[in-house]
Every structure is written in structure tokens, then in C-alpha cells.
N, CA, C and O atoms as CSV, one atom per row, in Angstrom:
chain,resi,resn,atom,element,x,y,z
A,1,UNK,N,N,144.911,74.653,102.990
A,1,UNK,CA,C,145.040,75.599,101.912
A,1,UNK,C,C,146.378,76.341,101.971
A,1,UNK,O,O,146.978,76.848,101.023
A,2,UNK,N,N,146.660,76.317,102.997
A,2,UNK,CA,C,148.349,77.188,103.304
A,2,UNK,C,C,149.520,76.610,102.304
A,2,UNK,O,O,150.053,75.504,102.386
A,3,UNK,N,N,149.711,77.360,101.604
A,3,UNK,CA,C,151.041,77.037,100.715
A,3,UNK,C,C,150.974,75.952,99.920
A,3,UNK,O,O,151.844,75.100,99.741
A,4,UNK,N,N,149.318,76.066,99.198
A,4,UNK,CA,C,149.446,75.341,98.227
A,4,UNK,C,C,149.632,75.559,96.746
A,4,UNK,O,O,149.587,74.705,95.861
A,5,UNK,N,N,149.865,76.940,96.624
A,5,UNK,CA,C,150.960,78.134,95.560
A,5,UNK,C,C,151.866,77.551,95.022
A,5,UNK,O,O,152.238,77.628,93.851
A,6,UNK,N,N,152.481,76.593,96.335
A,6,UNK,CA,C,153.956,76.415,95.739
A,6,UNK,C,C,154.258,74.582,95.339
A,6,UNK,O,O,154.097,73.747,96.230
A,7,UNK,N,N,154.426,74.423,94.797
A,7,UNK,CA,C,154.854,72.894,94.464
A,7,UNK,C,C,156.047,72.492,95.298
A,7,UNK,O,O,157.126,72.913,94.882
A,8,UNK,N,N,156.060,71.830,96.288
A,8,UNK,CA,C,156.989,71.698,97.375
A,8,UNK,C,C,158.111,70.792,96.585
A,8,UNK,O,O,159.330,70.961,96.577
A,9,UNK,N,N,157.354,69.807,95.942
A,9,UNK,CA,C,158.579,68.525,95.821
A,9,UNK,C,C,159.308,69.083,94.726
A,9,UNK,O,O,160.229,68.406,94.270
A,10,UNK,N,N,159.053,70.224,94.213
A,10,UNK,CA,C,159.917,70.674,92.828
A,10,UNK,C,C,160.502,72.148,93.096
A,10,UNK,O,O,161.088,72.853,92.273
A,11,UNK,N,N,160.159,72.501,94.661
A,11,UNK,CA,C,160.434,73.749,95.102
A,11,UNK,C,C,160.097,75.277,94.354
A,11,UNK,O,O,160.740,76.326,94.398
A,12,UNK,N,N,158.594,74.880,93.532
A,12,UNK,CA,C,158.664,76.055,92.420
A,12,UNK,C,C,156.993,76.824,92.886
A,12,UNK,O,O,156.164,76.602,93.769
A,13,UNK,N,N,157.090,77.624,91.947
A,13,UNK,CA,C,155.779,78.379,92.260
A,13,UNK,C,C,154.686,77.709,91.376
A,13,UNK,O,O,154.949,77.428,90.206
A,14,UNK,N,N,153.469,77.450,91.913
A,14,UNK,CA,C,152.425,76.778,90.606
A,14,UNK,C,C,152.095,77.646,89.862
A,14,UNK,O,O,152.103,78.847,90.133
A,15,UNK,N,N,151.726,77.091,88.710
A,15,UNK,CA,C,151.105,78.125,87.811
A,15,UNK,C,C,150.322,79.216,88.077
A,15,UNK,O,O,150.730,80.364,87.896
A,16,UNK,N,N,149.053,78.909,88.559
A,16,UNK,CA,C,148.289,79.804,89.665
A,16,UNK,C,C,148.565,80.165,90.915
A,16,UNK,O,O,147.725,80.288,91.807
A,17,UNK,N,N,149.772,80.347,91.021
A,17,UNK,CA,C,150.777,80.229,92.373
A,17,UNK,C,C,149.562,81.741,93.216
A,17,UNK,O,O,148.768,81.784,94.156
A,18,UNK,N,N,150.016,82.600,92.316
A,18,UNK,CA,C,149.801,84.010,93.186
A,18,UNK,C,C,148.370,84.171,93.139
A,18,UNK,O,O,147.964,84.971,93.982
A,19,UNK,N,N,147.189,83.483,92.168
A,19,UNK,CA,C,145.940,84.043,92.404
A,19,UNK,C,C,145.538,82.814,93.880
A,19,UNK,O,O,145.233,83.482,94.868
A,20,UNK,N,N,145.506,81.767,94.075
A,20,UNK,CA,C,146.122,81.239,95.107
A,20,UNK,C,C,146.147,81.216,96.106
A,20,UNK,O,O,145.402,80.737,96.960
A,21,UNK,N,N,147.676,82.132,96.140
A,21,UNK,CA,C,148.183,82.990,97.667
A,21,UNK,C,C,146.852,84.058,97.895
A,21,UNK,O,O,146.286,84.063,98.988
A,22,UNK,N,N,146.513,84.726,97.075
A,22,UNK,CA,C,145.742,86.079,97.278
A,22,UNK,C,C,144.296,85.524,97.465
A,22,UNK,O,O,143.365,85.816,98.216
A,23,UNK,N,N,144.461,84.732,96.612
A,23,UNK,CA,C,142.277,83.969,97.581
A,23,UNK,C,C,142.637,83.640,99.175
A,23,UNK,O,O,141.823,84.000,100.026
A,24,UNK,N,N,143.701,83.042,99.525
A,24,UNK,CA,C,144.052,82.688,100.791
A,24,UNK,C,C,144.038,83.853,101.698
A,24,UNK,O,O,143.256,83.917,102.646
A,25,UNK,N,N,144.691,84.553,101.483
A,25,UNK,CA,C,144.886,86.385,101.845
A,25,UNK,C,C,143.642,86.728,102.147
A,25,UNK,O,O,143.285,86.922,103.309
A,26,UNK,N,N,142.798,86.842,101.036
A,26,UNK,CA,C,141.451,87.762,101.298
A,26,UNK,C,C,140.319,86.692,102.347
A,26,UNK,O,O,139.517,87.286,103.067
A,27,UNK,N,N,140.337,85.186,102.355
A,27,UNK,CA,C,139.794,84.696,103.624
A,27,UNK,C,C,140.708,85.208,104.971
A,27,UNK,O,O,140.428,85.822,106.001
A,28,UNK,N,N,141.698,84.739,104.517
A,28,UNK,CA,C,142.645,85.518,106.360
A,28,UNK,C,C,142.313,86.681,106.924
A,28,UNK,O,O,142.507,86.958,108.108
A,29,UNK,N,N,141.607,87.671,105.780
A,29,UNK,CA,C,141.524,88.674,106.435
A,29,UNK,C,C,140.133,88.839,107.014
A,29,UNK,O,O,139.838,89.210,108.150
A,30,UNK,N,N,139.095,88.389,105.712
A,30,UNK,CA,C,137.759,88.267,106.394
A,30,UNK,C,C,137.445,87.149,107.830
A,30,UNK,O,O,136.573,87.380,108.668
A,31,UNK,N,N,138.434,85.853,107.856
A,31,UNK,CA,C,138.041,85.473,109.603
A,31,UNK,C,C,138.704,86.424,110.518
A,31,UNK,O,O,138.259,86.850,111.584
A,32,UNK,N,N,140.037,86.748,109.848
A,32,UNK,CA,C,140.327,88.267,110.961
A,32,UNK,C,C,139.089,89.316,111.717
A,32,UNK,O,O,138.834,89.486,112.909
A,33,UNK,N,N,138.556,89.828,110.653
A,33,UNK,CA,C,137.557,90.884,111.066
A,33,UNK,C,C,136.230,90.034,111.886
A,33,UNK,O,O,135.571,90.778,112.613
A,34,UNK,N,N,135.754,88.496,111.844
A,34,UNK,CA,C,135.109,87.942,111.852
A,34,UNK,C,C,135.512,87.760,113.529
A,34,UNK,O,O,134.614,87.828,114.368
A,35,UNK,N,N,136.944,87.524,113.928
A,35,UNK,CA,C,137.532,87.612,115.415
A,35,UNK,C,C,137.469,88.414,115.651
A,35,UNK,O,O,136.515,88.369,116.428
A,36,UNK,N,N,137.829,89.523,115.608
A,36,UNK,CA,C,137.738,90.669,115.927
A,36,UNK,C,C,136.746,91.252,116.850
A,36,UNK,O,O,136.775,91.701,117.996
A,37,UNK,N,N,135.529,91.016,115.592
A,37,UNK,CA,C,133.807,91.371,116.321
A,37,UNK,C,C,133.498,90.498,117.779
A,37,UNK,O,O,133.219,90.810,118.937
A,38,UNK,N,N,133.723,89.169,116.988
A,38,UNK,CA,C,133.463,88.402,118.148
A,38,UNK,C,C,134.259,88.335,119.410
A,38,UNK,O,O,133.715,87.752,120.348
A,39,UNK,N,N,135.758,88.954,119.644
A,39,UNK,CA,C,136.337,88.960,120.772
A,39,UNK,C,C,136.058,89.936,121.449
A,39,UNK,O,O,136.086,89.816,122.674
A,40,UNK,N,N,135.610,91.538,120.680
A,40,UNK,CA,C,135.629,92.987,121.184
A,40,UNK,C,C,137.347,93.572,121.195
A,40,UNK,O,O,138.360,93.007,120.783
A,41,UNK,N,N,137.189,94.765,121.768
A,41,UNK,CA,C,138.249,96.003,121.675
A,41,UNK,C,C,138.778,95.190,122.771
A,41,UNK,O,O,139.996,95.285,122.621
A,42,UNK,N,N,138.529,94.344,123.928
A,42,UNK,CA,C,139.835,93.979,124.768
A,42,UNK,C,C,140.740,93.206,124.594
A,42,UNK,O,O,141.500,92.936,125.524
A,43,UNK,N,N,140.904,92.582,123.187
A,43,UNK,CA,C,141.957,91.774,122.298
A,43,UNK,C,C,142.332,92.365,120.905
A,43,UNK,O,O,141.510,92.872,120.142
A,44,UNK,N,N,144.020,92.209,120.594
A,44,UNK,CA,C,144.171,92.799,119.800
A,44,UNK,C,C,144.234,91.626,118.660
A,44,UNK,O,O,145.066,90.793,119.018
A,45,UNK,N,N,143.770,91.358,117.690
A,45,UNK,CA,C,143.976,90.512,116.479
A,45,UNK,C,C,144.913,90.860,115.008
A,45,UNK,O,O,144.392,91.864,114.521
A,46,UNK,N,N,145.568,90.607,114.521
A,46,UNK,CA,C,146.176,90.581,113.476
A,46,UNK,C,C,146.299,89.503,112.450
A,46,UNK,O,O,146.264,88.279,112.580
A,47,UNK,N,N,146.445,90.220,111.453
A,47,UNK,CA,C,146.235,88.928,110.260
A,47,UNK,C,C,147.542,89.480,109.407
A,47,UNK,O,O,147.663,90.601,108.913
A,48,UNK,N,N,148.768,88.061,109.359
A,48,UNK,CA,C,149.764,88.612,108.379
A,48,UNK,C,C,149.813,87.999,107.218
A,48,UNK,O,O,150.168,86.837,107.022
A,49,UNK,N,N,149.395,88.915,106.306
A,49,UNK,CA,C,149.007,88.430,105.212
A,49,UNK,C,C,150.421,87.522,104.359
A,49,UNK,O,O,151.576,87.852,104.628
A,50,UNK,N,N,150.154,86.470,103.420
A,50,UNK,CA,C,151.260,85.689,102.840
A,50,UNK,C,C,151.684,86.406,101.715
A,50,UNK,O,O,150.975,87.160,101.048
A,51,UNK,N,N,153.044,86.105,101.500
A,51,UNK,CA,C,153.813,86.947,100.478
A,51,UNK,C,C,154.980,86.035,99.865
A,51,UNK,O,O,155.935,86.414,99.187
A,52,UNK,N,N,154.667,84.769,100.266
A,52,UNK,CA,C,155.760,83.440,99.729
A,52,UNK,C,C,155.747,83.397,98.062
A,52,UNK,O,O,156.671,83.178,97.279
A,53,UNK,N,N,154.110,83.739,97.787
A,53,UNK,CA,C,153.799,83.256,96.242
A,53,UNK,C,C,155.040,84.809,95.573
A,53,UNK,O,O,156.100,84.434,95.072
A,54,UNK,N,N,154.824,86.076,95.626
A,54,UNK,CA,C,155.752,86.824,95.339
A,54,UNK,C,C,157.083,86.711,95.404
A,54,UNK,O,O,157.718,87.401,94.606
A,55,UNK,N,N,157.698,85.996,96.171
A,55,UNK,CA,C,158.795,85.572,96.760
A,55,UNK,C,C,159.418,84.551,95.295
A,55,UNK,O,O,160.315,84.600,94.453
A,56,UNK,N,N,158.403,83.775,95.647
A,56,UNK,CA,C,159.163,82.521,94.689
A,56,UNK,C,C,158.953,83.090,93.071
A,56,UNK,O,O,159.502,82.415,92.200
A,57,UNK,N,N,158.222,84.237,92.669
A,57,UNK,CA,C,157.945,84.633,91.595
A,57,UNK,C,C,159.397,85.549,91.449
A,57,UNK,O,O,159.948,85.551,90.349
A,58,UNK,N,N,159.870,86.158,92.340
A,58,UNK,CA,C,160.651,87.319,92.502
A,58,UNK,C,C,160.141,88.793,92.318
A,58,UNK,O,O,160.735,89.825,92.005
A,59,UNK,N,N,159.186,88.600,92.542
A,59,UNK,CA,C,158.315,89.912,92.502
A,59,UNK,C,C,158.484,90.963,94.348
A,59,UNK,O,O,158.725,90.427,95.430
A,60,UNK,N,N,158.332,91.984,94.185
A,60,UNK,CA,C,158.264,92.639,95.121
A,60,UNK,C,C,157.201,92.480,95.944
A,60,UNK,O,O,156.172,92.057,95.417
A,61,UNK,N,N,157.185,92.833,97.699
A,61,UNK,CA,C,155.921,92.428,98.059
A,61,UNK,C,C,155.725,93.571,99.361
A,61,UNK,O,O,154.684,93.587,100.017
């Protein structure tokens, strides 16, 4: 599912580029919290959310 926003062989953003990126986003974050529980407070986890689809739009992010 990673960076499939962007149309590689034409280097452009897909049409549905950014709703997309942001369904991708909101799973990253829910298996984030999903590690989290399951590792406990003695690991730190982070989830960096994607911001390519904004990028290739030229939108701010």
C-alpha cells in the first residue's frame, strides 16, 4: 500500500493521490497504538506519518 498515491512511471500524483496517502496514515497510526499496548511503557514506538501525497500536490504539510 506504501506510495501507491503516486504514479511512479509518470512521476505524478494519482487522482486520489491524497485520500490514499491519508487512509494509509490513519492504519499507521492505529497498528502504532496496537504496538504500543502490546510492547508496554519499556519501548518507545513512533509512527511517521506520510506527507509525499502533499508534496507532489505542492500543498503544505
Amino acid at each position: 500500500m506504501s506510495g501507491e498515491w503516486i504514479n511512479w512511471s509518470k512521476d505524478t500524483l494519482r487522482p486520489n493521490g491524497i485520500e490514499l496517502e491519508n487512509e494509509y496514515n490513519k492504519l499507521g497510526q492505529h497498528l502504532t497504538k496496537k504496538v504500543k499496548i502490546e510492547l508496554g511503557p519499556n519501548y518507545k514506538v513512533r509512527f511517521s506519518p506520510s506527507s509525499s501525497a502533499r508534496m507532489y500536490a505542492g500543498l503544505e504539510f
